[in-house]
C-alpha positions in Angstrom: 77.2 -3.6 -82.2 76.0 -5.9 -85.3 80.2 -6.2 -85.8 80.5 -8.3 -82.5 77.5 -10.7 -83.0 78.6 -14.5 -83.3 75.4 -14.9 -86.1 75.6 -13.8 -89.3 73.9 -10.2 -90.1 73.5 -9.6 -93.8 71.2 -7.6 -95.9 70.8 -8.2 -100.0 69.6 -6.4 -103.1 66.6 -6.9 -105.0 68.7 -9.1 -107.1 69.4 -10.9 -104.4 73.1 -10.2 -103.9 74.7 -9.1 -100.7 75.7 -5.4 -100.1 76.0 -5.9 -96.1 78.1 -8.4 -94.5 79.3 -8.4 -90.6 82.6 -9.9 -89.6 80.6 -13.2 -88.3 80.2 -14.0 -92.6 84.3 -14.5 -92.3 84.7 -16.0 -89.0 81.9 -19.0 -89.7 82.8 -19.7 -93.6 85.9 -18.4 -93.9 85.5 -16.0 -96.8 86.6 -12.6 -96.8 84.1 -9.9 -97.4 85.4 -8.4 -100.4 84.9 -11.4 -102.5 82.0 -12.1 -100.7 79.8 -8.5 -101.3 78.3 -8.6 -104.6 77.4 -12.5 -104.7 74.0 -14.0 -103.9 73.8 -16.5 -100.9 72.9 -19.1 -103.3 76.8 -19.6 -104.8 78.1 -20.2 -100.9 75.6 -23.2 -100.4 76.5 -26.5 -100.7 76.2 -28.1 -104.7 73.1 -30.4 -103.6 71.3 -27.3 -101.9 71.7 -24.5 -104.8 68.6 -25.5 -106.3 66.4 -25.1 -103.1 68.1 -21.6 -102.5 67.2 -20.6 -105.9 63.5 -21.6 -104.7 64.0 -20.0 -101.9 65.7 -16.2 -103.2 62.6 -16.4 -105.3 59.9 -16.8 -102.5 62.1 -13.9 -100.5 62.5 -11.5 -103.7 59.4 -11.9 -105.5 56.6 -12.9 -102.7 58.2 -10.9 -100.6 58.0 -14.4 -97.5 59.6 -14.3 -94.7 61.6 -17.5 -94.7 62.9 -19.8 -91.8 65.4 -22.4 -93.2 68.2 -25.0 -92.4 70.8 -24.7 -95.6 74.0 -26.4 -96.4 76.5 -23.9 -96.7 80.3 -24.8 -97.6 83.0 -23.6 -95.9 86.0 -21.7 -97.5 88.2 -25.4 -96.6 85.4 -27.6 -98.4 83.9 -28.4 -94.9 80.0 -28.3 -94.6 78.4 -26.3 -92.2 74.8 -26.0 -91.4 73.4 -22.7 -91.1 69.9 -21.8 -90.5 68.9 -18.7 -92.5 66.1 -16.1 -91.1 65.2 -13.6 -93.5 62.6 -11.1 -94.5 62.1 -8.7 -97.2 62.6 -4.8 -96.2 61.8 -1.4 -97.4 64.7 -1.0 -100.1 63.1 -4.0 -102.2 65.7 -6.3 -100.8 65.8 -8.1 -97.6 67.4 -8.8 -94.3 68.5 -11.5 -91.8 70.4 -13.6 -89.8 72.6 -16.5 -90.5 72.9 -18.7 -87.5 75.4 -21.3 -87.2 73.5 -24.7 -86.3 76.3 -27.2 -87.5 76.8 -28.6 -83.8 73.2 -28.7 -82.7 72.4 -30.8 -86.7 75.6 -33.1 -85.8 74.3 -33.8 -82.2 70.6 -34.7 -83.9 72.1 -36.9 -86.4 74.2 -39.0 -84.0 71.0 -39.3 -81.6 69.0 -40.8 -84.8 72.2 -42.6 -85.9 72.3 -44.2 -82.0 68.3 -45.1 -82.5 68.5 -46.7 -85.5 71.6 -48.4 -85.2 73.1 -51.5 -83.3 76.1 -50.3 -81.5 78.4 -53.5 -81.7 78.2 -53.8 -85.0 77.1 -50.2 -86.8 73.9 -52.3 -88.3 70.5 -51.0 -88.4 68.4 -52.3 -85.3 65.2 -53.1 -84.8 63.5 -50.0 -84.8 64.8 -49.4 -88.0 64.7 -52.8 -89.9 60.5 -52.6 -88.5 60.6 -49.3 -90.0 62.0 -50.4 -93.6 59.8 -53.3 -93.8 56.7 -51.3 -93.1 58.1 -49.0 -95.8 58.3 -52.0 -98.0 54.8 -53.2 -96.9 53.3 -49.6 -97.8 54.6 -49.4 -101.7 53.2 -52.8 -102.0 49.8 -51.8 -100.5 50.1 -48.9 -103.1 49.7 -51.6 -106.1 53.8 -52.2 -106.3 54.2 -55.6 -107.9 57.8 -56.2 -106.2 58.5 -59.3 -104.7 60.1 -59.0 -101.2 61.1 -61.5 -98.8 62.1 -61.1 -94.9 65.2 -63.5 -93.5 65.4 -64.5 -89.5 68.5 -65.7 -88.9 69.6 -67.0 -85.5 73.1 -68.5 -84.5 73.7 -71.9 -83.9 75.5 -72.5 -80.4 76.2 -69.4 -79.7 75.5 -69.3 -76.3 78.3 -72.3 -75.6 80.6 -69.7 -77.7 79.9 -67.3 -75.4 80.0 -69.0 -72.0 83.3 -70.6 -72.9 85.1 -68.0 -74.1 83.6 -65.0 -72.7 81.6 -62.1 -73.7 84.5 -60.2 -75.5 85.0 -63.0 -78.2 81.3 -63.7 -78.6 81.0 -59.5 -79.2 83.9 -60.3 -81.7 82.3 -62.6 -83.4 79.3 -61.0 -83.9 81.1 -58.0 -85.3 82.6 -60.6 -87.8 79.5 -62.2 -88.5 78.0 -59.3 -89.1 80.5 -58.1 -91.8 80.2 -61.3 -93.6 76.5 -61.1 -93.8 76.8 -57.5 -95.1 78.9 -59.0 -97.9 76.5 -61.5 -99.2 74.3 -58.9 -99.8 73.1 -55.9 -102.0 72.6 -52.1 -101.8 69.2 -52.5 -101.6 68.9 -55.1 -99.7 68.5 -54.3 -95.8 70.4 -56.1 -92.7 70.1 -55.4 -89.1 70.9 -57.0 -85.9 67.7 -58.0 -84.4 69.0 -58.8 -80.8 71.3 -60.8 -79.3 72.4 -63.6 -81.7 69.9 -62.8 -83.5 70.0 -60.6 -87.7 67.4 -60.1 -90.2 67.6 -59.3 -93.8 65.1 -57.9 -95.9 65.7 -58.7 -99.8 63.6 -56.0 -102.0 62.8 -55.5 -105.4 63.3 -59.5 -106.0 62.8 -60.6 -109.6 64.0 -64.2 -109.3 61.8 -66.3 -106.2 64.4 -68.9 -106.3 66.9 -65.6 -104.8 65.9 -65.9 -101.4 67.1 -69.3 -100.8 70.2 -68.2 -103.0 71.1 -65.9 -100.0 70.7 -68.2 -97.3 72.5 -71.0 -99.1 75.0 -68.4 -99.9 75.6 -67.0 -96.0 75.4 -70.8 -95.1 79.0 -71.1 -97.0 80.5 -67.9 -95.8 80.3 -69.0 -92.2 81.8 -72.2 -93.0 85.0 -70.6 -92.5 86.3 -70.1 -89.0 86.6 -66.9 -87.5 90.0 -66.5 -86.4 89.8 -64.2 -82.6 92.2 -63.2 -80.6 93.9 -66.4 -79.9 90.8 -68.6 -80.5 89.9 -70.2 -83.9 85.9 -70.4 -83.6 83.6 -72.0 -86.0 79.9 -71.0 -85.7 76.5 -71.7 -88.3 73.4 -70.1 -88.1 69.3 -71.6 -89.0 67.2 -69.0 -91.0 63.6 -68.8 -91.1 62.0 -67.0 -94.7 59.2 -65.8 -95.6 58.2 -64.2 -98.5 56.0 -61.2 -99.4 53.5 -63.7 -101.7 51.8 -64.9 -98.4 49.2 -63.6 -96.4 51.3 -61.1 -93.8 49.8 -57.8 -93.7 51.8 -55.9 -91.1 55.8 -56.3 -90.0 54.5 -57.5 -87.2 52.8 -60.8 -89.3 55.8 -61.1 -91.3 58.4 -61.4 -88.4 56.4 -63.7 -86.6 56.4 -65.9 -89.5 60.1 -65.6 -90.7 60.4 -66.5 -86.7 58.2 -69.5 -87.1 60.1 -70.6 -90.0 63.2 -70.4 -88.2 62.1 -72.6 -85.2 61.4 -75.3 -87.5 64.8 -75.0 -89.2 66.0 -74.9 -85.5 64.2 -77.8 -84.7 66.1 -80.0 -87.6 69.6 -79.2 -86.5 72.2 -77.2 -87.4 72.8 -74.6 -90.5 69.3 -75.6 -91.5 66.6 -72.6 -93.5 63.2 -73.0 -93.8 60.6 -71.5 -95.8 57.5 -70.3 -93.8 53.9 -72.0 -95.2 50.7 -71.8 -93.4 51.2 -74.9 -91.6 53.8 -73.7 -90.1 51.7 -71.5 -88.8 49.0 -74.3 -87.3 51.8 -76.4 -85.8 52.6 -72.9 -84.0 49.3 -72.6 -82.4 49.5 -76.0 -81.6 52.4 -75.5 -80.1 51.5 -72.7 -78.2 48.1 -74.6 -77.2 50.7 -77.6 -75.9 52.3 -75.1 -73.9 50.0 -73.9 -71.9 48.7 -77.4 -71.4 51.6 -78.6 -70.3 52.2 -76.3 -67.6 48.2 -77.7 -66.3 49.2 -81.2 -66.9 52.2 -81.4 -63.3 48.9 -80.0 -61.1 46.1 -82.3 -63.0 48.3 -85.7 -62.2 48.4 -86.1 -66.4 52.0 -87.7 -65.9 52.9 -90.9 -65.8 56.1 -93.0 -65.1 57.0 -95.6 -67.6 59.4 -98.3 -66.8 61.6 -100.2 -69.6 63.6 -103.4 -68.6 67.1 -103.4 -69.1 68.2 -106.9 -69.7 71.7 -108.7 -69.0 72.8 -110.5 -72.2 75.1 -113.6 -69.9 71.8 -114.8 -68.2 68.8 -112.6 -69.8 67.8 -110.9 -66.6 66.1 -107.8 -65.6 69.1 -105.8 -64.0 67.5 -102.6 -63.8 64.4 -100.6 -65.3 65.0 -96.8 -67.4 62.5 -94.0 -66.0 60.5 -92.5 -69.0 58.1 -90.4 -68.7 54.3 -90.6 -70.8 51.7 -87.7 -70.8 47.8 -88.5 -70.6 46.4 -85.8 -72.3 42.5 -85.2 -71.0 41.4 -84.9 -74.3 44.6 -85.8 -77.0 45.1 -88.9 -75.1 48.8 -90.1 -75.0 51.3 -87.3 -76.5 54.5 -88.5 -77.5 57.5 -87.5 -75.1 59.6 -86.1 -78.2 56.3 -83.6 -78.8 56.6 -82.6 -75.1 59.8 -82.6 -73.5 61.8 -79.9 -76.0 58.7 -77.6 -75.1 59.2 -78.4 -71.1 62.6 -77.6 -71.8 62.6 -74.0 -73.7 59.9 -72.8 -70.9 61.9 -74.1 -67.6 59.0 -76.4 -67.0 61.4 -79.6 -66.8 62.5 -78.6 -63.8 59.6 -79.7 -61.8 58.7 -82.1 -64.3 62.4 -83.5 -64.1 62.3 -83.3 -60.4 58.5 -85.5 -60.3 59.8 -87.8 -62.7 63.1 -88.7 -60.3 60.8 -88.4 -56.8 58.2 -90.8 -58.5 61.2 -93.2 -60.2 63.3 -93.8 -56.9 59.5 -94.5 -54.3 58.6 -96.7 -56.9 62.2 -98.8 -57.6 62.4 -98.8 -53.5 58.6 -100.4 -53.1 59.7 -103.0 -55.6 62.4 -103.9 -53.6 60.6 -104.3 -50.7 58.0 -106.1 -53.1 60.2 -108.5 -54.2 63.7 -109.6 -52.9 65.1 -111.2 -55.6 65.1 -107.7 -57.2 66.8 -106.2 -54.7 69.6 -105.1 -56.9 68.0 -103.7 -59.6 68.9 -100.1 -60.4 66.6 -97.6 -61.6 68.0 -95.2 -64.3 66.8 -91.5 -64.6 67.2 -89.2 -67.3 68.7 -85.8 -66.3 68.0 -82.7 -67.9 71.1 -80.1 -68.7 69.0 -77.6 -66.7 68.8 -80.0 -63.5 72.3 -80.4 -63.9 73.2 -77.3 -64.3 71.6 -76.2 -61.0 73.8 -74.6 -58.0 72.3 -77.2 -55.5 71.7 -80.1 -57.6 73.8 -83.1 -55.3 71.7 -81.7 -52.6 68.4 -82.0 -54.3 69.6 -85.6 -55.4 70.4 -86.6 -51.8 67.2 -84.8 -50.4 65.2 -87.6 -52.5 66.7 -90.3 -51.8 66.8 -89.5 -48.1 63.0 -88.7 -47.8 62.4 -92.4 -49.9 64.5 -94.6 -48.8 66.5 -95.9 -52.0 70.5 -96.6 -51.3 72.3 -94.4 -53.8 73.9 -97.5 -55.4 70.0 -98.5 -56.7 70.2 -95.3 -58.9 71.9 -94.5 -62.3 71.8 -91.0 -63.8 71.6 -90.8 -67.6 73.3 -87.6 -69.3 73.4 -86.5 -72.8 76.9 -85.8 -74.9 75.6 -81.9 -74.7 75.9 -81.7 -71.4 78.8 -83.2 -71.1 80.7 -80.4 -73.7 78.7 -77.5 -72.3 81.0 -76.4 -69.7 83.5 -79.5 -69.6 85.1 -78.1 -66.4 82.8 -78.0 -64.5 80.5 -81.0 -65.5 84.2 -82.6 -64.7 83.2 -81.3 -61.0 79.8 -82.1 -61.5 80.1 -85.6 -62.2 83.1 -86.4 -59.6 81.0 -85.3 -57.1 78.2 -87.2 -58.1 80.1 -90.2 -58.3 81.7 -89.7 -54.8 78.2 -90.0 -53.4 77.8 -93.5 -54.6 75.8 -92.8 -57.8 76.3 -94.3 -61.0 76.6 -92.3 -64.3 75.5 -93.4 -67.8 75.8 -91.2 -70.7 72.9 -91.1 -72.8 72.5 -91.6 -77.0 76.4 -92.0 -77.7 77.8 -91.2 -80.6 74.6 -88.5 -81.6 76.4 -85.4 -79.7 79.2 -83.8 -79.9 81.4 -85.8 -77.9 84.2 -88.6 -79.5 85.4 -91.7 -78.1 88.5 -89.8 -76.8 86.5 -87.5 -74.6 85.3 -90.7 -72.0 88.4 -90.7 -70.1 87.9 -86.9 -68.8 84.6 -88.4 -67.1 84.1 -90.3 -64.2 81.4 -92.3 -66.5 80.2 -96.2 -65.3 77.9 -96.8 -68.8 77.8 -95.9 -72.0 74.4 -96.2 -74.2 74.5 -96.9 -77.8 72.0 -95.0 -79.7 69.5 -96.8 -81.3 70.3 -95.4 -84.6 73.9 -97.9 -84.8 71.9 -100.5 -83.9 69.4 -100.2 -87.0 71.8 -102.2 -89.4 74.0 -103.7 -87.1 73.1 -107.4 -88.1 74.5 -107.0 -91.6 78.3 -106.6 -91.6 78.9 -102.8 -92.4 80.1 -99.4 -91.0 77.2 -99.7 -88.0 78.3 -103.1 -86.6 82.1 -101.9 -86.6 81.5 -98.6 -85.0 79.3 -100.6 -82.1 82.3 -102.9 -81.9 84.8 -100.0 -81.6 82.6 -98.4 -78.4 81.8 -101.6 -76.8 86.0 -102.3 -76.9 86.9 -99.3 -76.1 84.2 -98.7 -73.3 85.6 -101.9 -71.7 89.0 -100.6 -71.6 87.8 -97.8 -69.6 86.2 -99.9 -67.4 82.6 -99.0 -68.8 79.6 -101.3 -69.7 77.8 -100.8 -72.5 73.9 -100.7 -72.8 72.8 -100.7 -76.1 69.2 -99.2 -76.8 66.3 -99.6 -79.3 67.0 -103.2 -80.1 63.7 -104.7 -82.1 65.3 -107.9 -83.8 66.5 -111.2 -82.7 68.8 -110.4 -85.2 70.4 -107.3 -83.4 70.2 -109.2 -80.4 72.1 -111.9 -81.3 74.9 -109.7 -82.9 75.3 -107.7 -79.6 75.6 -110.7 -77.5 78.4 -111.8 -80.1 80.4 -108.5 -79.8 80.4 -107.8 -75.9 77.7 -105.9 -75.5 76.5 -106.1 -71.5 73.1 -105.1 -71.6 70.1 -104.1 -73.7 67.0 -102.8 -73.8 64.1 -101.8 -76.6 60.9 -103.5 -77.8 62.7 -106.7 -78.7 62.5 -107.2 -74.9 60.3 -105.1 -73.7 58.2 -102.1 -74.5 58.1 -99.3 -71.6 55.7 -100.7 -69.2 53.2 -98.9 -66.3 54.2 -99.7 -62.9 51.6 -101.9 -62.6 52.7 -103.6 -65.4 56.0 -104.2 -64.0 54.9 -105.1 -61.0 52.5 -108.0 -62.5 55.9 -108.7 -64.8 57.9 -109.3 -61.2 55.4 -111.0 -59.5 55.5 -114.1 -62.4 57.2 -117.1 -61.6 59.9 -116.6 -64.0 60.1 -113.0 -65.5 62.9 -114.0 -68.0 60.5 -117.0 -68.9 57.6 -114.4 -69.9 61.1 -112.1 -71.9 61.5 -115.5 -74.1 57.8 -115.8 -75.1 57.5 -112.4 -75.6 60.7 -112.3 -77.8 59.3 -115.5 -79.7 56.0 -113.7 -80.8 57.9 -110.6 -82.2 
């Protein structure tokens, strides 16, 4: 009976060695019972277990327990198998039990954990067990550890474009890349996990040098310089990191991820392969942040918006050709916030959308009442700004011509201004985009040239009508340097593709002049004019001479 069990039966001496043995002993280790009988358990259990069978032999033997235990046994081949021993002394001063093999039931538990605590792209820990490690770290610090650690956010740069252009399989690729890199920047002790998405966090322990933080980051900065090399794609990517360290205030993981995160949407908010180190204004400008937020979405409903209009001017005869749409914000009790303060924030919540979609209704009623108004100005153009995620809407040329229907304004009275970036986030398609629009009659400007990503040999792939220079060539342009030859180069060039060229931010007679001397069609900036209310402009049109009141204005600045 005991001879065609699948466990283990055995019974053992008071000295602990085995005198019974069924045929299950030779079956699950693979030793035969003769060299087996006469041994204690002890010399069949793995090296790192012999010490705790010892213990245990001894609580058996000479406490006479009964003892419940998962060992480490090794195999006749070297394998390890768990087994899970149930013994209890018996009459003869020895004792009997069971051996029960648990080997597939241990493996099964250990990938289980394995799958919770690990990332399955790239084999890194995750976030349950990154949270888990930090708190670990927080806890021997609590307990009067003087170690110095410090927590890394990293998220990468443009990854989404990566993604969307080349597909999901070379963005998993690359993360599995990125993810090896990281790992070799690192140390043993140091921990790395992928946080989500693009997303990885390190945590740096035991740190005896403060300076080593930024050491790292300056360090995975480099590695990444190199392209990744995929498939058939050569892909370059960069990644911001936010870091904060274990000498400020945090108290839980929680406090400490949510201000490595802060850090990193500041470094995010600089540009490209940027780290930050988080400080406590960081963590002010949050909440203000957060407060702006949820103003902001109150602000469309309370009528805190208002339209802005700045002249564009035509450098032959110093007219008003057409007015650019901007948009200010009359805070109830911060007064006038800044547009760069606001705007990034509409964005990242999906609030431009009906902010963008306001600004354009507003823009085109007001730019067709002027006409009306006033019939020399019949002519004039009003230019919008259009955000990547109106663009990038399924029925946007249908929304467009929605407006204008419902208001009255001719298509050719309205210019759309786009950015570089959305030009190169899905080329193809804007392609489409743009052809369409321009089929309706609309007139397309891109926005801040030469900022982006864009080069000059990209403008022939777009059915483009302007080109603005950004205000930061125009700075030095009226001493003879890099900036006035650049602005030379686009106005040229633009020309040859049958462009005109705006050039904005111009604040000196001096840039003014220049522009007029190189070909340059049309400006605009506080030389001119600053952005004006709508009644403003209206009181501008209804002078006598509006280029007249440009002049005097020009004269006093």
């Amino acid at each position: 009976m005991v001879e065609s069990l699948r466990e283990i039966v055995f019974n053992i001496d008071e000295q602990g060695k085995f005198t019974f043995l069924n045929r299950a002993w030779v079956e699950t280790l693979g030793y035969s019972l003769s060299e087996s009988l006469g041994l204690s358990f002890v010399q069949f259990l793995s090296p790192s277990e012999q010490e705790k069978g010892e213990l245990i032999l001894g609580e058996i033997l000479k406490h006479k327990q009964t003892i419940r235990q998962e060992l480490l046994f090794k195999h006749q081949n070297e394998k390890i198998v768990w087994l899970e021993l149930s013994v209890k002394p018996n009459q003869e001063g020895g004792a009997s039990g069971t051996l029960t093999d648990v080997t597939d039931r241990k493996q099964a538990i250990a990938k289980l954990e394995y799958i919770a605590y690990h990332d399955n792209l790239t084999g890194l820990y995750n976030r349950l067990a990154f949270t888990e490690e930090l708190e670990q770290e927080i806890k021997r610090r609590e307990q009067g550890s003087r170690a110095i650690f410090a927590v890394l956010f990293l998220d990468l740069d443009g990854f989404k474009l990566i993604n969307d252009s080349l597909g999901h399989l070379i963005g998993d690729l690359l993360l599995i890349a990125v993810a090896k890199r990281l790992q070799g920047c690192l140390k043993a002790t140091d921990t790395i996990a992928r946080f989500g998405g693009d997303e990885f966090t390190i945590l740096l322990s035991s740190i005896r040098d403060i300076r080593y933080p930024i050491q790292i980051a300056k360090r995975i900065h480099q590695i990444l310089k190199q392209p990744f090399n995929l498939q058939e794609h050569q892909v370059f990517i960069s990644t911001s990191i936010g870091i904060v360290l274990s000498t400020t205030e945090g108290k839980t993981s929680e406090d400490f991820l949510r201000n490595a995160d802060i850090a990193l949407y500041q470094a995010k908010a600089q540009g490209k392969a940027i780290y930050e180190i988080f400080d406590r204004k960081m963590h002010a400008q949050t909440l203000e942040r957060l407060n702006l937020e949820t103003y902001l979405w109150q602000a469309l409903e309370k009528n805190e918006f208002e339209v802005y209009y700045q002249p564009i001017i035509n450098l032959i005869d110093e007219q008003i050709v057409g007015f650019e749409a901007l948009v200010r914000w009359h805070h109830f009790s911060q007064g006038i916030i800044a547009p760069a303060k606001f705007i990034p924030i509409a964005e990242e919540t999906g609030l431009i959308l009906d902010l963008g979609w306001w600004i354009f209704r507003q823009a085109c009623q007001q730019m067709k009442q002027w006409q009306k108004q006033f019939s020399q100005y019949q002519s004039c153009y009003v230019s919008i700004n259009l955000s990547i995620k109106q663009f990038s809407q399924p029925n946007l040329l249908g929304e467009i011509e929605k407006i204008l229907t419902e208001v009255g304004l001719a298509k050719e009275f309205l210019k759309l201004e786009i950015t570089e970036s959305i030009l190169m986030s899905n080329t193809q398609v804007n392609e489409q985009n743009l052809k369409q629009l321009q089929d309706l009659g609309i007139r397309l400007s891109i926005d801040d040239f030469g900022t982006g990503y864009s080069s000059l040999s990209y403008l022939h792939r777009f059915p483009l009508n302007t080109l603005k220079i950004d205000r930061s060539f125009i700075n030095n342009i009226a001493q003879e340097g890099i900036n006035q030859e650049i602005v030379e180069v686009m106005i040229v060039l633009a020309h040859k593709l049958g462009m005109d060229v705006i050039a904005e931010g111009v604040e000196t007679i001096e840039q003014y002049q220049q522009l007029s001397l190189l070909g340059c069609d049309r400006v605009q900036g506080y030389f001119c004019s600053p952005p004006l209310s709508a009644i403003a402009v209206t009181e501008l049109l209804s002078s006598t001479a509006p280029s007249d009141y440009l002049k005097r204005t020009k004269l006093t600045r």
